[in-house]
C-alpha positions as CSV (number, residue, x, y, z in Angstrom):
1,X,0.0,0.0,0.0
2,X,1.1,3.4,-1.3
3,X,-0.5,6.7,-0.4
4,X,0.8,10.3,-0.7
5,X,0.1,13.9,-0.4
6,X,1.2,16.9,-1.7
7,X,0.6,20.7,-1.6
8,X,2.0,23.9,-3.1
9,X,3.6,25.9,0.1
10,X,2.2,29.4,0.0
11,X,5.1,32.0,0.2
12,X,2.7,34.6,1.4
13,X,1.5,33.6,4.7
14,X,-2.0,35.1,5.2
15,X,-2.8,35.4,1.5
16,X,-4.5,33.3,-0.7
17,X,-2.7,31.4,-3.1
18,X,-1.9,32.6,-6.5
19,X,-3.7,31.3,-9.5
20,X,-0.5,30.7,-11.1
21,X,0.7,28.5,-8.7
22,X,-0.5,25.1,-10.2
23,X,1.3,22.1,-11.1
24,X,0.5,18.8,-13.1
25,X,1.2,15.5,-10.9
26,X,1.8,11.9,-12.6
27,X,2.7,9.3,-10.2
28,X,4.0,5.9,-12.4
29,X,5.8,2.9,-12.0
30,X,9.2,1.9,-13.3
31,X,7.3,-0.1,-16.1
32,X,5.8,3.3,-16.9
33,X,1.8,2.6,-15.8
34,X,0.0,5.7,-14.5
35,X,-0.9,5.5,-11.0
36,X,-2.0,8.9,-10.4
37,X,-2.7,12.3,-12.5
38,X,-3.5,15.7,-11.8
39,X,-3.6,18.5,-13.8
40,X,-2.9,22.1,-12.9
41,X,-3.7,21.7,-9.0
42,X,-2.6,23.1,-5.9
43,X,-2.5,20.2,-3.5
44,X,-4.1,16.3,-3.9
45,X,-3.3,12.8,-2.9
46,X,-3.3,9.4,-3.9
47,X,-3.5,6.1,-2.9
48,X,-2.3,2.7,-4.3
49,X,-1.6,-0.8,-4.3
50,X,1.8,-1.3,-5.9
51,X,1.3,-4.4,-8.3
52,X,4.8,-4.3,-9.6
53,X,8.4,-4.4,-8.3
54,X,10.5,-1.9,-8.7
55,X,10.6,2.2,-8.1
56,X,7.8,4.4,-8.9
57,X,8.4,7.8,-9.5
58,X,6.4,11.2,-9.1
59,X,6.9,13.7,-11.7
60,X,5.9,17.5,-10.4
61,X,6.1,20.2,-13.5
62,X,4.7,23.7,-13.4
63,X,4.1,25.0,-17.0
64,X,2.8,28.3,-18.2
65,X,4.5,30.5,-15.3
66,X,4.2,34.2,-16.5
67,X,5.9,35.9,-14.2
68,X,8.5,33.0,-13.7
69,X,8.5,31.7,-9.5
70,X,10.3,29.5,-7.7
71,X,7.3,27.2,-6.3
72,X,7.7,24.9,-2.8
73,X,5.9,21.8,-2.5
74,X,5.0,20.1,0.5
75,X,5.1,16.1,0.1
76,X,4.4,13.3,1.8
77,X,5.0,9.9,0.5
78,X,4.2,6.7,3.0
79,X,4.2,2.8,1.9
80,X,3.6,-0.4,3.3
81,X,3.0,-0.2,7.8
82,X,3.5,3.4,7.5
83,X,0.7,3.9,4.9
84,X,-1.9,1.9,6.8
85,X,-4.7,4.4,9.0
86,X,-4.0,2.5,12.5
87,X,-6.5,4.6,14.1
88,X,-8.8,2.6,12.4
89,X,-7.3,-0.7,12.3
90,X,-6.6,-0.4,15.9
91,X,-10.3,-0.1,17.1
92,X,-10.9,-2.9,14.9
93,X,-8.0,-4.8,16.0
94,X,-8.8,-3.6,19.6
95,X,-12.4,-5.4,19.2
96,X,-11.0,-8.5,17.2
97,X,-8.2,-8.7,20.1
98,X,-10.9,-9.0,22.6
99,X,-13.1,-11.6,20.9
100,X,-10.4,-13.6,20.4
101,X,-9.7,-13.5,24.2
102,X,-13.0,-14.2,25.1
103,X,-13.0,-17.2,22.3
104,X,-9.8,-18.6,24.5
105,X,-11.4,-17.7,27.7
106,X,-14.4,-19.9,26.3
107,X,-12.4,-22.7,25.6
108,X,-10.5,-22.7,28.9
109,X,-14.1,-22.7,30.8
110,X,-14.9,-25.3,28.9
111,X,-11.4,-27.3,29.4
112,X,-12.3,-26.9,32.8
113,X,-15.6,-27.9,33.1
114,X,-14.8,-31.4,30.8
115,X,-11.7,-31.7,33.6
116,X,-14.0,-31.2,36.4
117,X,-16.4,-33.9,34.8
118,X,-13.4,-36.2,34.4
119,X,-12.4,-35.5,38.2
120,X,-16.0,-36.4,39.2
121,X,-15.9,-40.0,37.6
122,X,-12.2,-40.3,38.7
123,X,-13.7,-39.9,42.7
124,X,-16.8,-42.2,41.7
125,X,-14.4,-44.8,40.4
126,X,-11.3,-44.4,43.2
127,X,-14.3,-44.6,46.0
128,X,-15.2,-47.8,44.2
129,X,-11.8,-48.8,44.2
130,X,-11.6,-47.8,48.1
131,X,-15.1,-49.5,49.2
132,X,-13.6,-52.6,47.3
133,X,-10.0,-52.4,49.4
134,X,-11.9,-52.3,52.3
135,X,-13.9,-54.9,52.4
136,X,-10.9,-57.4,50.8
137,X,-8.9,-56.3,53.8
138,X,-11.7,-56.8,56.0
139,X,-11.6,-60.5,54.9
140,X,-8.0,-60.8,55.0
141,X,-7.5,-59.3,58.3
142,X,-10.8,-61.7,59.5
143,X,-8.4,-64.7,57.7
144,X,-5.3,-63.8,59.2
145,X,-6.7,-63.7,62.8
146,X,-8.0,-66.6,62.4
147,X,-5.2,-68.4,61.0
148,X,-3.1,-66.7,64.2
149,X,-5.6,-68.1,66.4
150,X,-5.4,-71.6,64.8
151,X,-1.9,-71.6,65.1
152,X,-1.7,-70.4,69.2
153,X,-4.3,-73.2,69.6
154,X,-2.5,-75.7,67.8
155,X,0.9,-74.8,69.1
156,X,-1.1,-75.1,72.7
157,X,-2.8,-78.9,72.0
158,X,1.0,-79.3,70.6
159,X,2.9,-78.4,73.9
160,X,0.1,-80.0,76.1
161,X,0.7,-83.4,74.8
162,X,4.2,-82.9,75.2
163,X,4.4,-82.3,78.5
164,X,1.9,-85.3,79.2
165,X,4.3,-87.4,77.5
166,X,7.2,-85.9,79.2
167,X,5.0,-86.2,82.4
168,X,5.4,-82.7,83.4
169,X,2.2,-81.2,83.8
């Protein structure tokens, strides 16, 4: 993007501008196509999308000076980020910032609430897991007492017929 200004710079401060004091304007590429043209003006712009590499060129001529003058022009020439109007594109930008924040916010609520789902069964599944545990160590705690116990009272019946047949008790 390509856009430019220009203006005749009045050497009379306070006075309006001579009528003599126009020029003809062509702005064209290096392949010689016409971007912009103005005849016999006093200030303009242009705007354009620069289709070919390569330099483009503006041509300022002042023809049919009677007395001759020494004219000033004011110009401006801006392409590519500088030519953009960011006033604009940043209230755009500002709004398509924010809904794309709020589209990631969205998501990350929703990552969340799936995770908190996931959690949920997780607990149902681990106090499964737990109620199950419990009641297998129940048993095996129930088992291994009563193994202990069978093995004090054998180791008792055990002792007490040795010491009959050792007649000590």
């Amino acid at each position: 993007m390509t856009v430019g200004k220009y203006s005749i710079v009045n050497p009379n401060e306070g006075y309006p501008l001579p009528d003599s004091h126009r020029v003809t304007v062509r702005v064209t590429s290096s392949f010689g196509n016409n971007y912009h043209y103005g005849d016999k003006v006093q200030s303009g712009q242009f705007a354009f999308l620069a289709a070919e590499s390569g330099d483009y060129m503006t041509c300022f001529w002042a023809t049919e000076h009677d007395p001759k003058a020494t004219l000033t022009i004011d110009f401006e020439w801006k392409s590519g980020v500088a030519a953009k109007d960011w006033s604009n594109v940043a209230k755009k930008g500002q709004v398509d910032v924010m809904e794309l924040e709020i589209k990631k916010l969205y998501e990350t609520v929703t990552d969340i609430h799936d995770e908190m789902f996931y959690l949920r069964e997780r607990e149902e599944e681990m106090q499964a897991l737990n109620q199950t545990t419990n009641d297998r160590m129940f048993w095996l705690s129930f088992l291994s007492l009563f193994v202990c116990l069978s093995v004090a009272g054998l180791q008792l019946w055990h002792l007490k017929g040795f010491f009959e047949k050792k007649k000590l008790i």
